[in-house]
C-alpha angles and dihedrals in degrees: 000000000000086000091063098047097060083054103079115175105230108034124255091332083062126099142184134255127185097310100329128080124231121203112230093254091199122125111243085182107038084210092167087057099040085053104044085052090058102050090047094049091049094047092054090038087066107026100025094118084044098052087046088049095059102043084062093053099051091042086057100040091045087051094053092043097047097085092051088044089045088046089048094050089051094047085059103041093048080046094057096043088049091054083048093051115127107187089202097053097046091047087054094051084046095051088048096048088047093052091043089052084044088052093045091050102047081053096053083048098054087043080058103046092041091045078050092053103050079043093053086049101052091048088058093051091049087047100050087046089056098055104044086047092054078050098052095048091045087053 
């Protein structure tokens, strides 16, 4: 058992676990991302004003294309409401919203003739004041 122990698989990076051994998987030299850096850096260091370029280019032409895009979109959605239309259906949500708008107006009616009303009232008071107090100062 102690032989096994100075045996590590690995190297020095590995450990033990239990009885079996496990190799330290980490990268010491990360080779994937070093690589990658340098393709990309070389690529931009020759076509750098080319990639930018073109980058303009699609972001002007996206921006002039994007009415006609946004209009087409629009064609094909009100198509496709328009496939989807049932006349029944849209004349009794019409009736609906007609007798809701009729209830919310009788109510606004009576709120005015009742609002009238309190101002008729008052008037008359004012009036009634007015006139008792002419025929006190004359008295």
């Amino acid at each position: 058992m102690e032989e096994q122990q100075d045996r590590v698989i690995g190297g020095e990076g590995g450990q033990w676990v239990g009885d079996e051994a496990h190799p330290d998987l980490s990268q010491k030299d990360p080779t994937i991302v070093q690589d990658t850096y340098n393709i990309v850096r070389g690529l931009l260091t020759q076509y750098g004003w080319l990639v930018l370029f073109v980058i303009i280019v699609l972001m002007y032409l996206k921006s002039k294309l994007n009415p006609y895009l946004e209009q087409y979109r629009r064609k094909r959605e009100n198509a496709t409401n328009q496939a989807s239309y049932n006349p029944d259906v849209a004349l009794s949500r019409q009736e609906a919203m007609e007798q809701a708008r009729l209830r919310m107006q009788e109510k606004q009616d009576a709120l005015a003739a009742q609002y009238a009303e309190e101002l008729r009232k008052v008037t008359v008071c004012e009036v009634q004041n007015d006139s008792t107090s002419e025929n006190m100062q004359h008295v």
